[in-house]
C-alpha positions in Angstrom: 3.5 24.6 86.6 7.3 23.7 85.6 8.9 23.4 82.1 8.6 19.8 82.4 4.9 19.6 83.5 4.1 22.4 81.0 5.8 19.9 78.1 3.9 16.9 79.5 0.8 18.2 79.6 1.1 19.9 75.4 -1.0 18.1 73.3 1.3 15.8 71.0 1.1 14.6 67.4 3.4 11.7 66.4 4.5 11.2 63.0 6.8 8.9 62.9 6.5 5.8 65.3 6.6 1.3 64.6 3.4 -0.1 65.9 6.3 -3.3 66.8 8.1 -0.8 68.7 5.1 -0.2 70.9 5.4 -3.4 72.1 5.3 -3.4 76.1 8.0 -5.3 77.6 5.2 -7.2 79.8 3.1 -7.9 76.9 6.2 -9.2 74.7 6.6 -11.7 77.3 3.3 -12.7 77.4 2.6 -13.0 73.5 6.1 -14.9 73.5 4.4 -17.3 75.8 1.3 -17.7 74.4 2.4 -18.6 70.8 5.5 -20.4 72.0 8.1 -18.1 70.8 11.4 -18.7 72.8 13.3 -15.0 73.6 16.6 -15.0 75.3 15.4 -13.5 78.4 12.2 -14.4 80.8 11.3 -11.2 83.1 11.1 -7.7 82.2 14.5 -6.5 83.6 16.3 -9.2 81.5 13.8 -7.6 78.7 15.0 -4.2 79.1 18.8 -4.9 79.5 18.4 -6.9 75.8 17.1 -3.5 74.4 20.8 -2.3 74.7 22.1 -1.8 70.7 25.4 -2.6 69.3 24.4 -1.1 66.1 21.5 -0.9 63.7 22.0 -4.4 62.9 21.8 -5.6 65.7 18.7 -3.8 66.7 17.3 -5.0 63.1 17.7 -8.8 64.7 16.1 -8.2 67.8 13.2 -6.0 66.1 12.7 -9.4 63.6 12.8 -11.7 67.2 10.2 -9.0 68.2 7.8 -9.1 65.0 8.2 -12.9 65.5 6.1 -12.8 68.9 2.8 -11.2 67.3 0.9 -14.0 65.3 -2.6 -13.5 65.4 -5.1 -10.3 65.0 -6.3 -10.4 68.3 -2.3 -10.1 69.0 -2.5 -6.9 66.8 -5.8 -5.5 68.2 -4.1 -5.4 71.2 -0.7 -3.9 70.7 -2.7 -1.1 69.0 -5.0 -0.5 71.7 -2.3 -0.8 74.5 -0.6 2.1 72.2 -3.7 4.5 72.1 -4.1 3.7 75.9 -0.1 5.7 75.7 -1.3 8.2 73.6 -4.0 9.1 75.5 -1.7 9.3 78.7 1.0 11.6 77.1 -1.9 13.7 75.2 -0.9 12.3 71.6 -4.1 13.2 69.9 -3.4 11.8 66.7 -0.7 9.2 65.3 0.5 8.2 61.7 1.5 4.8 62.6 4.5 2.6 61.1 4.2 -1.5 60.5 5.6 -4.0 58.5 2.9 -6.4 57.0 5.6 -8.5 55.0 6.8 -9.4 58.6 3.9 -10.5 60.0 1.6 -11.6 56.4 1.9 -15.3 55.9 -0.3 -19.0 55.3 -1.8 -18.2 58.8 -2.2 -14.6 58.8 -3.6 -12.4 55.8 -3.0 -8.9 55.2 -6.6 -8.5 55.1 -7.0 -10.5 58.9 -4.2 -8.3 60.0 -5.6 -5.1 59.0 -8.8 -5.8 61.0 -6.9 -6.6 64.0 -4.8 -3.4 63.9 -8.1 -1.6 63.3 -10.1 -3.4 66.1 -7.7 -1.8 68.3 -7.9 1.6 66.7 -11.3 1.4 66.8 -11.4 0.3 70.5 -8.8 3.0 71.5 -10.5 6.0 69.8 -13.8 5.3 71.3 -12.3 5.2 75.1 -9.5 8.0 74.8 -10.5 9.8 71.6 -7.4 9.3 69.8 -6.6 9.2 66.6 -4.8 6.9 64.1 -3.7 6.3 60.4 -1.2 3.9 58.9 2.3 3.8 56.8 2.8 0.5 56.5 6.2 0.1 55.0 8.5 -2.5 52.8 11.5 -3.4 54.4 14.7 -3.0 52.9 15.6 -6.6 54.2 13.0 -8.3 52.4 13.3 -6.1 49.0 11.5 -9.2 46.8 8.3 -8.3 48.9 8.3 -4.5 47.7 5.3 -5.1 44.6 3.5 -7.6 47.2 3.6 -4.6 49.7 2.6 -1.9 47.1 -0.4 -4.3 46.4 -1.5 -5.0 49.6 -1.7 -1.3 50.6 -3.4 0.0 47.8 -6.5 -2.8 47.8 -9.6 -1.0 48.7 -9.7 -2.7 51.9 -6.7 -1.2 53.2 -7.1 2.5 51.9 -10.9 2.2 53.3 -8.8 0.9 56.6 -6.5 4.1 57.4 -3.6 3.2 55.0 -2.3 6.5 54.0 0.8 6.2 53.0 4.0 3.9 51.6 7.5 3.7 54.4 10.5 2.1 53.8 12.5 0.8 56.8 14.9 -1.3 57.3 19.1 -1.4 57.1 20.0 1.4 54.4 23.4 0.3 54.0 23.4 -2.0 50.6 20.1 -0.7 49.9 19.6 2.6 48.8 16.2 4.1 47.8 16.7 3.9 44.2 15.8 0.2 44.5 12.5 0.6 45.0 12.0 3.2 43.1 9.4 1.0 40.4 7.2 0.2 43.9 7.1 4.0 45.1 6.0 5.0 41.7 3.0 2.7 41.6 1.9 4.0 44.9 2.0 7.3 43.9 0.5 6.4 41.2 -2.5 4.8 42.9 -2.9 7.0 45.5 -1.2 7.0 48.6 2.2 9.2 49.8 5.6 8.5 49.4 7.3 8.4 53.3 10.4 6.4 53.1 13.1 6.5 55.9 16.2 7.9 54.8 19.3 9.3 56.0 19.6 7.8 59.3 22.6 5.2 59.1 23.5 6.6 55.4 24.6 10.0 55.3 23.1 12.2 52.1 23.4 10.5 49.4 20.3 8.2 51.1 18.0 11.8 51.4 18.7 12.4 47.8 18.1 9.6 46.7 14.8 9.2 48.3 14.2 12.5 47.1 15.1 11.9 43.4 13.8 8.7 43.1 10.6 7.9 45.4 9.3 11.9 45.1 9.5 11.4 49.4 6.8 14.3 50.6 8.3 13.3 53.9 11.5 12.1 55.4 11.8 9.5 58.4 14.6 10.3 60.4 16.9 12.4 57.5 18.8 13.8 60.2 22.6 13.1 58.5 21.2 15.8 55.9 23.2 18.0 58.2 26.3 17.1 56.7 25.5 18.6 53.2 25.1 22.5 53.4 23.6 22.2 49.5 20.9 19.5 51.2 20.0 21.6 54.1 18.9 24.5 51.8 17.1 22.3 49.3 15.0 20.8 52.6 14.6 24.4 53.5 13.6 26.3 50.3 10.9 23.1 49.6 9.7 22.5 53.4 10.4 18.4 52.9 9.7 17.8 56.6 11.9 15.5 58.7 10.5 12.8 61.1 13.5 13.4 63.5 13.8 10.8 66.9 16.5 12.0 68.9 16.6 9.2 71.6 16.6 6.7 68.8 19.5 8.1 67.5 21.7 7.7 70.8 20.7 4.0 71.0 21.5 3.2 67.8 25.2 5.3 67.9 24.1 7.6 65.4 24.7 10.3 67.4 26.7 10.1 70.9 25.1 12.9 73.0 21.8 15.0 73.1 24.1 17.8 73.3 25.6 16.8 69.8 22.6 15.7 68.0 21.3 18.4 65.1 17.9 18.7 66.0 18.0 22.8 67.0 20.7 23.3 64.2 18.1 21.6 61.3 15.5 24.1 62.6 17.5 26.7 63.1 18.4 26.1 59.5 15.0 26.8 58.4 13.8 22.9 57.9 10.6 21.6 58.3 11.3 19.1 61.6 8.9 16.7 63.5 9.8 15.3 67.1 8.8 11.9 67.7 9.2 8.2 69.4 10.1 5.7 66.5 10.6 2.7 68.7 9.5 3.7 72.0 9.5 0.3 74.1 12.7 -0.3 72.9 14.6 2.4 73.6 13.0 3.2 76.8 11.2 6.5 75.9 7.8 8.2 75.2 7.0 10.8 72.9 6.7 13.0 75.9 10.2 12.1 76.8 11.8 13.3 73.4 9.5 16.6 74.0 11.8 17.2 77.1 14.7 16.4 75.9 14.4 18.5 72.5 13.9 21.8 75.6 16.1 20.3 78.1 19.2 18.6 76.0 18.4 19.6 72.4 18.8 23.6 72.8 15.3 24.2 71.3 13.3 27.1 73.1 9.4 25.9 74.1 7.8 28.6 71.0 10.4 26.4 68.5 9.0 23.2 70.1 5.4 24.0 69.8 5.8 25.1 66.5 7.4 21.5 65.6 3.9 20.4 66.8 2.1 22.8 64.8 3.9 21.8 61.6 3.4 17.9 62.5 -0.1 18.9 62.2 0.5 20.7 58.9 3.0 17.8 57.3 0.1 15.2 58.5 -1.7 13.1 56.1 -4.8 14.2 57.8 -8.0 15.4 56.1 -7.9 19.2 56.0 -10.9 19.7 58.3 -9.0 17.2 60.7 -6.0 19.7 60.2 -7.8 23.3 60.8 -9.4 21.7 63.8 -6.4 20.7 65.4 -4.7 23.2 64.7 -7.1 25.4 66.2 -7.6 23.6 69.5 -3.3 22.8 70.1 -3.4 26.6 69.9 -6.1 27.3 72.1 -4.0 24.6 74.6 -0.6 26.2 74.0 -2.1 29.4 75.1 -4.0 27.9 78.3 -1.0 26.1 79.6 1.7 29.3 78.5 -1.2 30.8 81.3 -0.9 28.2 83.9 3.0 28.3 83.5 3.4 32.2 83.9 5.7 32.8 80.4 
């Protein structure tokens, strides 16, 4: 067995990935036609050669031409099942899955009717494959007057007996640091559910801190431009905030130029709590298996520091405890079978 089949074949978790991102190009093209959504391009080629970024910006318009396409639940029940179907083929056991309800909720689509479509597909996909999923829906920095709506929506008992677990925040950062929200977070936490903003990613540090300070974040999407504050690094560090880090994502969107240069093995060499994962995976032409390899192959980390990112993905979950201990116990089990088959 090679290195790269020895990666492929690990059992996955994924923390940190946008249901809208999932999106097939194939599919895209066919919801666009169905509800009558023009897109600049008509084939998949033409599809993929649009997913080429100028800068987050310009990835935030096409993700909004994107969200556009998905109008009803069956649209949703299937987006989420086609995603299972890809966790299922890269051994992704279990998923905490990012959406956006405020871009999608509207006088034709309830939060409530949009929640059951996600879950039909959830439903659909764990029965066939065995996966596993819960949510983060998230308020987008873009739309900040929807943050209390948001906050509302996900705390209902409908949506925390649906797999909500959590609160994101996505979006541009620039113009909108954390601190805005910072009235929404609280009543959350408050109510429940776990702060998991994205921070750090376009902004440098003052973003992390500030989701820190001022949303209590137990976990960090992206947080990867911590690595420009020594004093940041250590506070991550000594209090094990983990960091949802998506290396391919950050070449695509420029905030990084090379695999070579991007911080991933210097963050855990550093002693922080890291995750590996997909964010937008349709959209910048990856899988989660992908950004596996590349943390080995063009990241510098050895295979005991990768499967140890797995084995704290588990730990940082928002997972039941039993789920946890099992998982745990059977990705070990794995690691051990497949170090076998590989000979190391």
């Amino acid at each position: 067995m090679s290195l790269v089949d020895y990666i492929r074949a690990m059992p996955k978790i994924e923390l940190h990935v946008h249901l809208e991102g999932t999106v097939q190009p194939g599919t895209l093209l066919e919801l666009a036609d169905r509800n009558n959504i023009p897109l600049p391009v008509s084939d998949v080629s033409q599809l993929q050669n649009w997913y080429t970024f100028r800068d987050f910006d310009h990835f935030i318009e096409i993700y909004i031409q994107i969200c556009a396409c998905l109008k009803t639940p069956d649209d949703f029940t299937r987006i989420t099942y086609e995603y299972g179907g890809m966790m299922a083929h890269q051994n992704i056991r279990y998923a905490e899955v990012t959406w956006t309800p405020a871009s999608h909720v509207n006088e034709h689509l309830s939060f409530q009717d949009l929640l059951a479509g996600i879950n039909a597909g959830r439903d659909q996909a764990e029965r066939e494959w065995g996966v596993r999923m819960r949510w983060i829906p998230d308020i987008a920095r873009n739309f900040p007057d929807t943050a209390g709506l948001v906050v509302r929506w996900l705390t209902s008992p409908e949506a925390r007996a649906g797999g909500v677990v959590a609160l994101g925040l996505g979006g541009a950062e620039i113009g909108r640091p954390p601190e805005l929200f910072e009235d929404a977070f609280r009543e959350a936490r408050l109510k429940g559910l776990h702060s998991n903003p994205h921070a750090g990613e376009t902004v440098g540090p003052p973003s992390v801190w500030g989701a820190i300070r001022a949303l209590s974040a137990e976990r960090l999407g992206h947080g990867v431009r911590s690595i420009e504050d020594p004093a940041l690094i250590k506070y991550l560090a000594d209090y094990q905030i983990p960091l949802e880090v998506n290396p391919t994502s950050n070449l695509c969107l420029r905030v990084y130029p090379s695999y070579a240069e991007h911080p991933l093995r210097w963050l855990v060499e550093a002693g922080v709590c890291v995750t590996i994962n997909s964010d937008d995976p349709a959209l910048f032409n990856t899988t989660l298996a992908d950004e596996y390899v590349h943390a080995v192959q063009d990241c510098g980390l050895t295979v005991e520091q990768l499967e140890q990112t797995v084995l704290d993905a588990i730990q940082v979950s928002y997972a039941p405890d039993d789920e946890k201990v099992e998982m745990h116990h059977t990705f070990c089990e794995e690691f051990a079978r497949l170090r076998d088959q590989h000979g190391s």
